[in-house]
The first five atom37 places (N, CA, C, CB, O) and aatype in JSON, in Angstrom:
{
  "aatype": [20, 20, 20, 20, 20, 20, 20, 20, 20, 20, 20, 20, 20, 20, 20, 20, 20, 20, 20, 20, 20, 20, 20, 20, 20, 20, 20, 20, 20, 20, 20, 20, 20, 20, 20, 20, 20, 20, 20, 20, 20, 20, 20, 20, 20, 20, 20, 20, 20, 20, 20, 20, 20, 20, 20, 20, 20, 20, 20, 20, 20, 20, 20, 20, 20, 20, 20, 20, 20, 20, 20, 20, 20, 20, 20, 20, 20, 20, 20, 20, 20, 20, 20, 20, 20, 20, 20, 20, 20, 20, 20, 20, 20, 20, 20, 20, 20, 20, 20, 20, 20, 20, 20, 20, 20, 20, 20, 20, 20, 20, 20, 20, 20, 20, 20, 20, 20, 20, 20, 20],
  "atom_mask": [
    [1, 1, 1, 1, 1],
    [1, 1, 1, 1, 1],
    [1, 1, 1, 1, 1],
    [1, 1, 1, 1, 1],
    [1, 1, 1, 1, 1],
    [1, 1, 1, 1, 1],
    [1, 1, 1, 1, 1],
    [1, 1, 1, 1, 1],
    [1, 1, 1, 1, 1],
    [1, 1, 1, 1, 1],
    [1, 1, 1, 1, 1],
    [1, 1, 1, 1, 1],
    [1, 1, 1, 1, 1],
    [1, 1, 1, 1, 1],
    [1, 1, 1, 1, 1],
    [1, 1, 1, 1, 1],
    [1, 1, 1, 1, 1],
    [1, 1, 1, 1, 1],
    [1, 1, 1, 1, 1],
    [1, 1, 1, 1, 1],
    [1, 1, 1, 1, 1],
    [1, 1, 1, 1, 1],
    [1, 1, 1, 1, 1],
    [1, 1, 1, 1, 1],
    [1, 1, 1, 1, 1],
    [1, 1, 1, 1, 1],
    [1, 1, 1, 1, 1],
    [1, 1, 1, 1, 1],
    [1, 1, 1, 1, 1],
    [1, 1, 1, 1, 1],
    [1, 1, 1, 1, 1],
    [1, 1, 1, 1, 1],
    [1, 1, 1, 1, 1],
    [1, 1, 1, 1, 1],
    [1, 1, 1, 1, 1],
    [1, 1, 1, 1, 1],
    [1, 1, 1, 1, 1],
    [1, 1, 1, 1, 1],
    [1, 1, 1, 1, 1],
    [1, 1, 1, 1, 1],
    [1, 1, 1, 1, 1],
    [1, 1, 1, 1, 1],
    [1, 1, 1, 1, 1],
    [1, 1, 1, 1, 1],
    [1, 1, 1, 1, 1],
    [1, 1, 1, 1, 1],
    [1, 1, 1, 1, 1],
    [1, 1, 1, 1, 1],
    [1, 1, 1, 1, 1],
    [1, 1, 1, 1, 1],
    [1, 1, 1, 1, 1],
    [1, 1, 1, 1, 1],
    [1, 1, 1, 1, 1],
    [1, 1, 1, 1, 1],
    [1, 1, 1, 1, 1],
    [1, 1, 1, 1, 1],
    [1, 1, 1, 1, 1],
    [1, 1, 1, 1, 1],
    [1, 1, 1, 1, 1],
    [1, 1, 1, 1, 1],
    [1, 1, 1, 1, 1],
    [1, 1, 1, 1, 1],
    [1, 1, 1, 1, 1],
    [1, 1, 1, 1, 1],
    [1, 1, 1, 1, 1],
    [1, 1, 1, 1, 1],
    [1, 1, 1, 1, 1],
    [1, 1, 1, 1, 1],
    [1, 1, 1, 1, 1],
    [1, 1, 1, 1, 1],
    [1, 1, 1, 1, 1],
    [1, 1, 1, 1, 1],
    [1, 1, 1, 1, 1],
    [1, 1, 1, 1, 1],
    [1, 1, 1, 1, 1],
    [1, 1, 1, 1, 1],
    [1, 1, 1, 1, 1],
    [1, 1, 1, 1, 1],
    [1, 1, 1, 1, 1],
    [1, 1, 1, 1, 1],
    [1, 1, 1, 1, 1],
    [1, 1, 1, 1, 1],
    [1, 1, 1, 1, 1],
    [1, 1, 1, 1, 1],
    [1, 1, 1, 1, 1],
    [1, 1, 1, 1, 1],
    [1, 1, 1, 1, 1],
    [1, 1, 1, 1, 1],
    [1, 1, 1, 1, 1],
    [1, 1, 1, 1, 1],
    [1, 1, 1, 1, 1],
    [1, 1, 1, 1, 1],
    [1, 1, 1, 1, 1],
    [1, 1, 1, 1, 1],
    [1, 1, 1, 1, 1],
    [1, 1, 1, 1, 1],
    [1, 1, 1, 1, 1],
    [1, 1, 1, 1, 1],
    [1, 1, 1, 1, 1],
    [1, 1, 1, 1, 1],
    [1, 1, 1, 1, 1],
    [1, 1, 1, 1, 1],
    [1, 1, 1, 1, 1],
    [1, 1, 1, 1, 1],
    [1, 1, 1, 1, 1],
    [1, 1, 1, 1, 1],
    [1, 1, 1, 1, 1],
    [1, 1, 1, 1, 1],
    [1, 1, 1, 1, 1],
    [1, 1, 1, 1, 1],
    [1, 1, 1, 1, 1],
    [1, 1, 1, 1, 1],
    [1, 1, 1, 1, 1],
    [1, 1, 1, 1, 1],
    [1, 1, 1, 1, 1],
    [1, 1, 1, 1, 1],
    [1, 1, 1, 1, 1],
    [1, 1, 1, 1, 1],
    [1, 1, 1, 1, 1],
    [1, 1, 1, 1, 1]
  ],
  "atom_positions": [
    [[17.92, 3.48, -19.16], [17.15, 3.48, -17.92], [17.42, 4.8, -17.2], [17.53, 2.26, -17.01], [18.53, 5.19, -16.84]],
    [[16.25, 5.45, -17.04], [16.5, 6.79, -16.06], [16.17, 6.33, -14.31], [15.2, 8.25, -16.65], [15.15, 5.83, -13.84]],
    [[17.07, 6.61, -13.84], [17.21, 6.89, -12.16], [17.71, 7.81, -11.93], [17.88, 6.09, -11.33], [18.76, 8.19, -12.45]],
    [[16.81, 8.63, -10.71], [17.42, 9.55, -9.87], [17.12, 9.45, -8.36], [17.06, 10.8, -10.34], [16.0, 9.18, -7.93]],
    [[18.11, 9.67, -7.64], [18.03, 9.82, -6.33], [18.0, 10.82, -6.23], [18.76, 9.38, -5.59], [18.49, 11.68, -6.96]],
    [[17.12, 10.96, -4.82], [16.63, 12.18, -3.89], [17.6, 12.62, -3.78], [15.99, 12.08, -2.61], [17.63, 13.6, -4.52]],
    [[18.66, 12.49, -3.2], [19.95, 13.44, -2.85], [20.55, 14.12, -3.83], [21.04, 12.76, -2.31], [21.32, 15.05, -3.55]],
    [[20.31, 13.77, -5.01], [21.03, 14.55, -6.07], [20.17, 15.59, -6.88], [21.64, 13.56, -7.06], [20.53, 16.32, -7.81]],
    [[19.09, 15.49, -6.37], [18.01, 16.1, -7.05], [17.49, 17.55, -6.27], [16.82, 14.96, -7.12], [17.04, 17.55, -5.13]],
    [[17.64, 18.8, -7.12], [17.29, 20.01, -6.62], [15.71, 20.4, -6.24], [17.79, 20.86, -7.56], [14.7, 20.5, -6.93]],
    [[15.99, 20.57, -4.84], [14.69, 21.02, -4.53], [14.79, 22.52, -5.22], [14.34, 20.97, -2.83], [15.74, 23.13, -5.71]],
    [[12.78, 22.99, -4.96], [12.46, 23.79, -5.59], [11.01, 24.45, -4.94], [12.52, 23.24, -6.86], [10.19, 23.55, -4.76]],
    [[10.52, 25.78, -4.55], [8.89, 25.67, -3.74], [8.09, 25.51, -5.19], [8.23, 27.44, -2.6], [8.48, 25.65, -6.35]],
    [[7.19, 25.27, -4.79], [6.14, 25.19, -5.74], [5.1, 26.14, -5.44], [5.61, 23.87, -5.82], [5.25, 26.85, -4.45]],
    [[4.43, 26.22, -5.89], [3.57, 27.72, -6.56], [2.75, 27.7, -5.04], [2.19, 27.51, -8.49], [2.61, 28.77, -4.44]],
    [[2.26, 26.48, -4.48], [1.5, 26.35, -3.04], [2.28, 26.66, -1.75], [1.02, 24.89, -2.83], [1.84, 26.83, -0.62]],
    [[3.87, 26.72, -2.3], [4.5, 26.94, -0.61], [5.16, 25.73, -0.38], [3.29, 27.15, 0.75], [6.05, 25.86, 0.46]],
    [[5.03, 24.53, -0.84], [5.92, 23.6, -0.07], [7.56, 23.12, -1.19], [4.71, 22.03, 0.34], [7.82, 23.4, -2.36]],
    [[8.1, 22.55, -0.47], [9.51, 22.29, -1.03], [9.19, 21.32, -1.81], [10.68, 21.92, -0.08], [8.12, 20.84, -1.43]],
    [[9.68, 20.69, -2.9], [9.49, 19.57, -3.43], [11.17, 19.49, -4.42], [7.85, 19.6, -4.31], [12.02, 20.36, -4.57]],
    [[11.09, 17.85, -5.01], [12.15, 17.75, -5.34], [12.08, 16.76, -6.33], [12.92, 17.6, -4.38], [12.74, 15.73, -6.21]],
    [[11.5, 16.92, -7.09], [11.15, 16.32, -8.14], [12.22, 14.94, -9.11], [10.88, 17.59, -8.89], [13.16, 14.84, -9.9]],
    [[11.5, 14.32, -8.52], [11.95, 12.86, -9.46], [12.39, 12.52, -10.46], [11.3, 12.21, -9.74], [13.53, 12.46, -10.94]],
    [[11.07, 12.2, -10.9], [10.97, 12.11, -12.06], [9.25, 12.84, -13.08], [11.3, 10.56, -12.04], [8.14, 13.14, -12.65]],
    [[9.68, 12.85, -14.14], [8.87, 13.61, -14.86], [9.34, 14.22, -16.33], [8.53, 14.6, -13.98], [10.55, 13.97, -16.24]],
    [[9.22, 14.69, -17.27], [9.54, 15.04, -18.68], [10.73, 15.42, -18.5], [8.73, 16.05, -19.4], [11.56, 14.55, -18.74]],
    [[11.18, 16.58, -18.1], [12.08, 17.58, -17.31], [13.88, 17.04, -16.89], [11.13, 17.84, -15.77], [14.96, 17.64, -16.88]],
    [[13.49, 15.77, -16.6], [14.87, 15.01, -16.53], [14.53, 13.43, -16.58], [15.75, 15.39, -15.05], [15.31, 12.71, -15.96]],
    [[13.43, 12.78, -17.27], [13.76, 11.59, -17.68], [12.94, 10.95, -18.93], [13.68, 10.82, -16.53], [12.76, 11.89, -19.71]],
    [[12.38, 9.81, -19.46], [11.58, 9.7, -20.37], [10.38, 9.59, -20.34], [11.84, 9.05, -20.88], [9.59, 9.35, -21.25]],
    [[10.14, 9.8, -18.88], [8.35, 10.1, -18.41], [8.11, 10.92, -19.08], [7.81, 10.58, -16.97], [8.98, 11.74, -19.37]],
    [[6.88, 10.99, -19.56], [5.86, 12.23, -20.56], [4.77, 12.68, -19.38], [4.76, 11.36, -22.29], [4.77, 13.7, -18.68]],
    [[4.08, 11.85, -19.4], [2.52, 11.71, -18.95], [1.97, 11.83, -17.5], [2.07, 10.4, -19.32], [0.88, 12.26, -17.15]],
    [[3.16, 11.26, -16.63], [3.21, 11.91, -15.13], [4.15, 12.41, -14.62], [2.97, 11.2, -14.2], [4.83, 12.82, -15.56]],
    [[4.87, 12.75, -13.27], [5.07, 13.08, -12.21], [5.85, 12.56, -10.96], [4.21, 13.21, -12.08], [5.08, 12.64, -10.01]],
    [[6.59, 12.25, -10.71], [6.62, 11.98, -9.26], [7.58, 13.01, -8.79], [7.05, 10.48, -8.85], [8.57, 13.5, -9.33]],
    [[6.81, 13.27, -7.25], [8.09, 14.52, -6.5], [8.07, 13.82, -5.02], [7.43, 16.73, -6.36], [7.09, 13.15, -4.71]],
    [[9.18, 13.98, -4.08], [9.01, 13.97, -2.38], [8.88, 15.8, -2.22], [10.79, 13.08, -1.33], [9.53, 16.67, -2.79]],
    [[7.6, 15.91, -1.03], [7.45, 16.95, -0.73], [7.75, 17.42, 0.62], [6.46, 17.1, -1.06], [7.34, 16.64, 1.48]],
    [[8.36, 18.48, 1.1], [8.55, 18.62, 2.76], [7.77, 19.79, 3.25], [10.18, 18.87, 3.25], [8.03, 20.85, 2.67]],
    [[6.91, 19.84, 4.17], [6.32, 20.66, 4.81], [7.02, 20.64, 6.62], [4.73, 20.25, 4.52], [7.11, 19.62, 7.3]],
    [[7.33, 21.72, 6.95], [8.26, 22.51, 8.49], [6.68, 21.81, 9.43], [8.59, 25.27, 8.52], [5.53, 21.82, 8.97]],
    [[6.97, 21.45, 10.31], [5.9, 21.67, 11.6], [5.21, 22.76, 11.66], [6.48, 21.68, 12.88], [5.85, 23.77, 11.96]],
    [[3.85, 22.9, 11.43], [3.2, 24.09, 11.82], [2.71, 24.65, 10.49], [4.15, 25.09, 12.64], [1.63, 25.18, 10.24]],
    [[3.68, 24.44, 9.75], [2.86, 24.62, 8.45], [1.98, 24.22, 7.39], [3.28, 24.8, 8.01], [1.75, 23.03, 7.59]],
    [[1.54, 24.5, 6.64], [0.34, 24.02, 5.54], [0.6, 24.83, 4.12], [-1.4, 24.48, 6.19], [1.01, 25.98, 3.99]],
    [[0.27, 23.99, 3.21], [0.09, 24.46, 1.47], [-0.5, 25.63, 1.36], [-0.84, 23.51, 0.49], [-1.03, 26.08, 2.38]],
    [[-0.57, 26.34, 0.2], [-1.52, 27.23, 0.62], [-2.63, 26.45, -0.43], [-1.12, 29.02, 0.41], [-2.15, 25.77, -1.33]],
    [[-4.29, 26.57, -0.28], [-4.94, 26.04, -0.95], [-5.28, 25.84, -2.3], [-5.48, 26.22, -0.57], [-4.49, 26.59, -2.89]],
    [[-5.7, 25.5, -2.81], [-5.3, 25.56, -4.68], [-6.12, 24.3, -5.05], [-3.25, 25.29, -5.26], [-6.59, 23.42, -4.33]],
    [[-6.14, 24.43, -6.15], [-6.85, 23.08, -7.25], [-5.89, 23.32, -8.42], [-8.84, 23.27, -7.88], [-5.1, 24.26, -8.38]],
    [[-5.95, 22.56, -9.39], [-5.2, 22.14, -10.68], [-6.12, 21.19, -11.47], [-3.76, 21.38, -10.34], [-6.58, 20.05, -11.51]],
    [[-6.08, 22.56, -12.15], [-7.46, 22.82, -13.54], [-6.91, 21.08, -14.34], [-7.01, 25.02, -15.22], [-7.92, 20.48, -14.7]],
    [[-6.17, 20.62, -14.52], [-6.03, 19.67, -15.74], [-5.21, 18.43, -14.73], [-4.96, 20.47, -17.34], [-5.4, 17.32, -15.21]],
    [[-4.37, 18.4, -13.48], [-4.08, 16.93, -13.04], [-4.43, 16.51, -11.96], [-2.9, 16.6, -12.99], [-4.71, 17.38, -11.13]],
    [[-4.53, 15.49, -11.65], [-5.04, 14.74, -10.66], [-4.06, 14.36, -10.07], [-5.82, 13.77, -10.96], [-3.21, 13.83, -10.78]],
    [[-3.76, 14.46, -8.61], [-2.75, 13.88, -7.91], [-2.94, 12.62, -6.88], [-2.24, 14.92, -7.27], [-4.09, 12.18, -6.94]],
    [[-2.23, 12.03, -6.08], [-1.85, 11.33, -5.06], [-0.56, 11.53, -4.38], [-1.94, 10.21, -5.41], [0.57, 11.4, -4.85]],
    [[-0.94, 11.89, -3.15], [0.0, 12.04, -1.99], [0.07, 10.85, -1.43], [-0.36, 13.04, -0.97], [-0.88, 10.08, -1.57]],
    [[1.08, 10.53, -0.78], [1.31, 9.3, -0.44], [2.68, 9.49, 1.17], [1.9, 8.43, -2.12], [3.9, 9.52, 1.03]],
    [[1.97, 9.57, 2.4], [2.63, 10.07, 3.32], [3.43, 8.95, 4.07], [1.74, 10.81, 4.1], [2.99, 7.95, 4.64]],
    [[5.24, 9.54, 3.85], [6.21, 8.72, 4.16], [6.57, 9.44, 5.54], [7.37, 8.57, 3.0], [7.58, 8.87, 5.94]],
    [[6.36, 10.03, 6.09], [6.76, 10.51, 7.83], [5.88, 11.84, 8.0], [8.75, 10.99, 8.17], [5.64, 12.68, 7.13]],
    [[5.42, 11.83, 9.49], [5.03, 12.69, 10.09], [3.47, 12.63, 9.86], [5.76, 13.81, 9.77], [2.98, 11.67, 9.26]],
    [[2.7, 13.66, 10.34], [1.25, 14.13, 10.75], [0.66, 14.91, 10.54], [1.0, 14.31, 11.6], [0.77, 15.8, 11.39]],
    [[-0.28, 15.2, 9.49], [-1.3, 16.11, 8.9], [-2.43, 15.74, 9.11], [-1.25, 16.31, 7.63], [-2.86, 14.63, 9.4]],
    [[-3.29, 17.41, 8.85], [-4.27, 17.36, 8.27], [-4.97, 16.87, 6.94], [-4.32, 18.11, 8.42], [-3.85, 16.8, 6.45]],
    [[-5.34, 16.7, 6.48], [-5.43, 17.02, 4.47], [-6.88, 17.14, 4.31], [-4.82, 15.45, 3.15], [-7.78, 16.33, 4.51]],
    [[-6.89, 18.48, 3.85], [-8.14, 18.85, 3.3], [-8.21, 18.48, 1.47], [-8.3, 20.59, 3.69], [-7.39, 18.77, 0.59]],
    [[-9.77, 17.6, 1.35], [-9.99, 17.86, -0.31], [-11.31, 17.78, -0.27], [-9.31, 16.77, -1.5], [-11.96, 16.77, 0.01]],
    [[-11.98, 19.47, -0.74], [-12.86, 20.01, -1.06], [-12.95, 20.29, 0.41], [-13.82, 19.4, -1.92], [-12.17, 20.93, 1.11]],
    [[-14.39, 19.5, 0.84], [-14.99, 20.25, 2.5], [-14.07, 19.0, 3.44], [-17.44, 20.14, 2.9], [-13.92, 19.17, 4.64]],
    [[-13.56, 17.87, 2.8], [-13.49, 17.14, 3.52], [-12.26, 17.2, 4.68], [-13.61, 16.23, 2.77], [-11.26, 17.73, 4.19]],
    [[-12.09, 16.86, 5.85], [-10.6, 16.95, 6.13], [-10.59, 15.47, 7.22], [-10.07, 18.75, 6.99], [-11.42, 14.96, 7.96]],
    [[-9.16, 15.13, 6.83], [-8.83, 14.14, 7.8], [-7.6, 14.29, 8.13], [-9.03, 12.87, 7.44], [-6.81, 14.97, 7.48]],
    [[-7.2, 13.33, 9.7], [-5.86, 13.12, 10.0], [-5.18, 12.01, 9.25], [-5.75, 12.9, 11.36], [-5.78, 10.99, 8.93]],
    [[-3.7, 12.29, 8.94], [-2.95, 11.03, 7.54], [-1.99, 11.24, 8.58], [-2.44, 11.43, 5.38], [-1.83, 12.09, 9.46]],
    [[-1.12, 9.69, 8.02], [0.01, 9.96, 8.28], [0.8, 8.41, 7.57], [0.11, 10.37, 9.96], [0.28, 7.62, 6.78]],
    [[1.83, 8.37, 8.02], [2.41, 7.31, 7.39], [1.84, 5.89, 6.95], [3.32, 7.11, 8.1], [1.29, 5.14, 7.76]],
    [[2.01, 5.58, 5.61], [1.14, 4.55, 5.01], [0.13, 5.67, 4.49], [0.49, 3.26, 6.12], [0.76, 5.99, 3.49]],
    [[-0.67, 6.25, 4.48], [-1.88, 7.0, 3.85], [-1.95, 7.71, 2.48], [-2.2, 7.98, 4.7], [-1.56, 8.88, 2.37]],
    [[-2.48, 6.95, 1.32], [-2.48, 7.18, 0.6], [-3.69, 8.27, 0.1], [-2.21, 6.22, 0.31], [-4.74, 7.69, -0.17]],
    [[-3.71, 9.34, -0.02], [-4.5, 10.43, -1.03], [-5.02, 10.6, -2.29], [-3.95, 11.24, -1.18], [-4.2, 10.27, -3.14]],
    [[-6.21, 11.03, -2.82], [-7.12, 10.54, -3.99], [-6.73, 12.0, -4.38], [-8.94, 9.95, -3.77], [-5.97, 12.31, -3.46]],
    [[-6.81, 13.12, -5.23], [-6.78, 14.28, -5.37], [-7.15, 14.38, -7.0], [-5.48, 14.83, -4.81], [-6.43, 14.15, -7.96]],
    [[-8.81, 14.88, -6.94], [-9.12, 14.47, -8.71], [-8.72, 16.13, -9.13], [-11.33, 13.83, -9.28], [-8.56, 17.14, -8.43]],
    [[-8.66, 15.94, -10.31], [-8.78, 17.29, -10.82], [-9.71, 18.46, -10.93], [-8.62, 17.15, -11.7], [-10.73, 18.47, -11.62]],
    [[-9.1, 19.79, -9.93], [-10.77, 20.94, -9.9], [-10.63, 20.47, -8.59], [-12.68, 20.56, -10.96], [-11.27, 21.33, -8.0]],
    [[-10.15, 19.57, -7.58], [-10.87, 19.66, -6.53], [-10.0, 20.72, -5.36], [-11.17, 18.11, -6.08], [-8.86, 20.24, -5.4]],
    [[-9.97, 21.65, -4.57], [-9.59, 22.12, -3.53], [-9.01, 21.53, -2.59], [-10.31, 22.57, -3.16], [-9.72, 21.13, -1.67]],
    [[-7.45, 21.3, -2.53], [-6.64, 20.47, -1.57], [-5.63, 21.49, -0.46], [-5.62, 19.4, -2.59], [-5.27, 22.61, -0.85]],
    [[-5.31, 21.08, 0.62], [-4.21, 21.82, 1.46], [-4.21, 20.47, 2.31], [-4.61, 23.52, 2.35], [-5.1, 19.63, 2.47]],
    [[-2.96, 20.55, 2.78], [-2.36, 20.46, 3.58], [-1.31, 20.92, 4.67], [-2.31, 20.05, 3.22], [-0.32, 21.62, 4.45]],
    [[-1.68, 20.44, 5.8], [-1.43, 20.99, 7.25], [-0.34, 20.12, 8.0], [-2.86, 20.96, 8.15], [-0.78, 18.97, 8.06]],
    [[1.17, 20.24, 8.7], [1.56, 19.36, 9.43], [1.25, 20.17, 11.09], [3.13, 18.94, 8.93], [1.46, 21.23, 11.68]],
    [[0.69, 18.99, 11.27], [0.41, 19.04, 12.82], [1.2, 18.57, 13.58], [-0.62, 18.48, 13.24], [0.9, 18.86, 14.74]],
    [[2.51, 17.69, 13.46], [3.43, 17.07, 14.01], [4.73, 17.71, 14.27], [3.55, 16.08, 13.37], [5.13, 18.74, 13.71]],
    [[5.44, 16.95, 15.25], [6.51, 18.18, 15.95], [7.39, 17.98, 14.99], [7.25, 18.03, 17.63], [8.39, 18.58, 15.37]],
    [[7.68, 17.34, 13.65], [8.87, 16.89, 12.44], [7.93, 17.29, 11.35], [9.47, 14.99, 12.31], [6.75, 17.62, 11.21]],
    [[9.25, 17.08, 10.48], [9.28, 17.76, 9.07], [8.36, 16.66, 8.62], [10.88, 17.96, 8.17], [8.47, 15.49, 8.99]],
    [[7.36, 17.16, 7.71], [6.06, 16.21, 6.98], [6.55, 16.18, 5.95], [4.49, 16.67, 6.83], [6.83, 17.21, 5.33]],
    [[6.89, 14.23, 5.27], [7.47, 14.48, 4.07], [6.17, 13.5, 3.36], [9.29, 14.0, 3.92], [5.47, 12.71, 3.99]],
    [[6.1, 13.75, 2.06], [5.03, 12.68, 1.49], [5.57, 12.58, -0.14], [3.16, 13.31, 1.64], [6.44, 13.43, -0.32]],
    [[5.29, 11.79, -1.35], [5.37, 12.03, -2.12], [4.39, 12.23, -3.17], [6.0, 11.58, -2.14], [3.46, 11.43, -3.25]],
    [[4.53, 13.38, -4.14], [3.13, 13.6, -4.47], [3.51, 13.18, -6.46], [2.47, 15.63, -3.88], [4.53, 13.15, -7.16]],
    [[1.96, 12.92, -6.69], [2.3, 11.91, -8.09], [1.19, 12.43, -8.86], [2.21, 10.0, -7.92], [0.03, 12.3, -8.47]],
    [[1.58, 13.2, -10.28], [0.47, 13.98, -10.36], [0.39, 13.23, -12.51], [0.89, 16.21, -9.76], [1.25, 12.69, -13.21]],
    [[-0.58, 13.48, -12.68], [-0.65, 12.99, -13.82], [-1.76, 14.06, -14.98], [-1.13, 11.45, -13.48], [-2.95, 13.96, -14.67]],
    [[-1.59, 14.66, -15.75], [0.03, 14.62, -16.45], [0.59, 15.72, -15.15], [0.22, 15.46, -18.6], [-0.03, 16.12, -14.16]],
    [[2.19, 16.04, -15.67], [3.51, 16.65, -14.6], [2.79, 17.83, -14.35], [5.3, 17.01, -15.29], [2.12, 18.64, -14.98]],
    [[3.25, 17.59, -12.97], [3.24, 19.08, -11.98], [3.69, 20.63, -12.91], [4.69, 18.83, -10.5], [4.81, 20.73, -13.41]],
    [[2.91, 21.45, -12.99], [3.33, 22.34, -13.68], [2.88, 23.65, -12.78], [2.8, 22.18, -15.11], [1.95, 23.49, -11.99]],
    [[3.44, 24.79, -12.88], [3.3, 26.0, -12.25], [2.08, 26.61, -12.46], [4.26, 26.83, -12.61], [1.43, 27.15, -11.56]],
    [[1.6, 26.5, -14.13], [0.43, 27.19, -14.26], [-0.88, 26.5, -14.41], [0.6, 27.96, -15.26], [-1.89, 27.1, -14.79]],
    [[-0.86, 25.06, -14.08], [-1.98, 24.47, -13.74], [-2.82, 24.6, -12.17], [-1.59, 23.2, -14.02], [-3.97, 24.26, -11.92]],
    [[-1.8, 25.22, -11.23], [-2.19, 25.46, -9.79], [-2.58, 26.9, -9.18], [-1.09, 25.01, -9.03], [-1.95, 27.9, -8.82]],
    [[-4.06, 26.45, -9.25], [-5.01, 27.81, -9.29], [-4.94, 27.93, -7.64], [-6.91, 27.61, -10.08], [-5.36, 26.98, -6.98]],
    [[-4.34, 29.22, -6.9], [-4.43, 29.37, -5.71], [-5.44, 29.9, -5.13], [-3.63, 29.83, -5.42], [-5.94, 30.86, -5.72]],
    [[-6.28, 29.33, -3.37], [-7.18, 30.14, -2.91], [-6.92, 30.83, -2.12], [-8.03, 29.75, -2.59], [-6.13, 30.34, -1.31]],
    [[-7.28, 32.09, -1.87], [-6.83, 32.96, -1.2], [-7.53, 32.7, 0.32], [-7.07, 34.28, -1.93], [-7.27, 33.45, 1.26]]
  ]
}
């Protein structure tokens, strides 16, 4: 059985700017096929924009207050709010709240560096 806790687990930025700290996924357990990370975004800040040519994600927001843009769309999330994010589509996210925005993001197949096409 693989378990890991958050506390023991090295964060890392990811290619968009935000911290993440990856779970689980190929990398350290017997997951192949997806993903899971907790992500932290500072007050005031946002992802930088991007799509990912081959996975589809879900964010899933455990504290604090964003924006979340995917494609033209944007709404306010926040705790409880679960995120659709297909593959190809144009996502960012924004914390608008006076605390650290944490969410966890679940991407299928694993988060990889060179699947995340950035927009300038």
């Amino acid at each position: 059985m693989d378990v890991q806790n958050l506390a023991h687990v090295p964060a890392f930025i990811t290619k968009d700017g935000s911290e993440i700290r990856e779970l689980l996924s190929y990398r350290n357990s017997c997951i192949r096929n997806q993903s899971l990370a907790e992500a932290r975004l500072p007050p005031g800040r946002s992802t930088q924009g991007h799509h990912h040519v081959r996975s589809e994600e879900i964010y899933y927001i455990l504290e604090g207050e964003a924006i979340m843009q995917v494609g033209e769309e944007k709404r306010q999330v926040g705790p409880g709010d679960a995120i659709a994010i297909p593959p190809g589509a144009y996502h960012q996210i924004t914390n608008t709240g006076s605390t650290v925005l944490r969410f966890l993001c679940c991407c299928a197949p694993c988060y990889e560096h060179d699947d995340t096409v950035l927009r300038d």
